[in-house]
C-alpha positions, 0 to 999 in steps of 0.5 A: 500500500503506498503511504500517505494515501487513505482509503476512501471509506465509501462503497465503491462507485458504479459510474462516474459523471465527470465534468466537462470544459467546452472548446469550439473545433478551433480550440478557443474555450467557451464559458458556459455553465452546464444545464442541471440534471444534464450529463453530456455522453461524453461524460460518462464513465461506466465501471463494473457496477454498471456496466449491465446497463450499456446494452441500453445505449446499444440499443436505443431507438433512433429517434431518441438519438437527439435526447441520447445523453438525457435519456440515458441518464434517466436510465441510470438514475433509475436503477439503484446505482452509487454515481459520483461525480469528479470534483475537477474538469476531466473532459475536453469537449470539442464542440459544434454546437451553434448556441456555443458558437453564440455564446462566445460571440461568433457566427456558426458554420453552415455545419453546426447542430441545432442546440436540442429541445426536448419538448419537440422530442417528447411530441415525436414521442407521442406522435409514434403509434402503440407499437414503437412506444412500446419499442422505445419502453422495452429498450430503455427498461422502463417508460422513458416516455411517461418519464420525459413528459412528466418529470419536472427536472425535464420539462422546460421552465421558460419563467423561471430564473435562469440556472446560470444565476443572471437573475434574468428568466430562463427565456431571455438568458439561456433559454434563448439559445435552446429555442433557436433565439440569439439576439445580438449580445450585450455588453456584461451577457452570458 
């Protein structure tokens, strides 16, 4: 054993949400605070406790690949597993994302994604009938419809005081760049 070094007393974790630093693809970093109750993909970290569940990702329908990071984190929070999270920045995420162009004033590439809104999610969802809901139920292990429209952590609460801590309401700080809205920048804006 290597001295000096303590034993963490807790059980061990079964999957590990890192956090992340953003970069556009030419590596200028972008300021921006993560969504709560978001964990990007590229953010997981599964050990063995958890790795009975990653036949879930393999098989998830692909209409739910715009919501892939918050529906399998739904999946995850849903079974009785120990998540820890890491108390420094282990990911650099290269990102192509048009709200992070935005955000860090400049214009996006023809190229960029769309930042995803998971009400239009949800109704595609809906919109499906009897037998690819079930598919989508059966693949995620339980029903990860029912969860998205109801869970309050995922509806969007466009009047409610932005998570970034701008006392602005979420519809006019960061809200804006999920509904496809990004007005010129002002001086002192996130």
């Amino acid at each position: 054993m290597l001295q000096g070094r303590r034993r963490d007393p807790r059980p061990p974790a079964d999957v590990v949400f890192a956090k992340r630093r953003i970069f556009l693809p030419d590596g200028e970093a972008v300021e921006v605070l993560e969504e709560p109750n978001h964990v990007d993909t590229s953010c997981f970290w599964f050990l063995p406790g958890s790795f009975h569940l990653l036949h879930y990702w393999a098989i998830m329908p692909s209409g739910l690949s715009p919501a892939c990071d918050t529906v399998f984190n739904l999946i995850i929070s849903n079974q009785s597993l120990i998540i820890r999270n890491t108390e420094e920045i282990t990911v650099n995420f290269s990102s192509n994302y048009e709200a992070h162009y935005r955000i860090a004033g400049k214009p996006p590439p023809r190229d960029a994604k769309l930042s995803v809104n998971l009400d239009t999610v949800i109704d595609q969802i809906k919109q499906l009938d009897s037998n690819q809901r079930e598919l989508i139920v059966r693949r995620c292990g339980f029903d990860i419809i029912l969860e998205m429209s109801q869970n309050p952590k995922l509806r969007s609460r466009r009047n409610s005081i932005c998570f970034c801590g701008s006392g602005r309401k979420f519809k006019h700080c960061h809200g804006r760049f999920a509904a496809g809205q990004f007005p010129e920048r002002s001086p002192g804006d996130p």
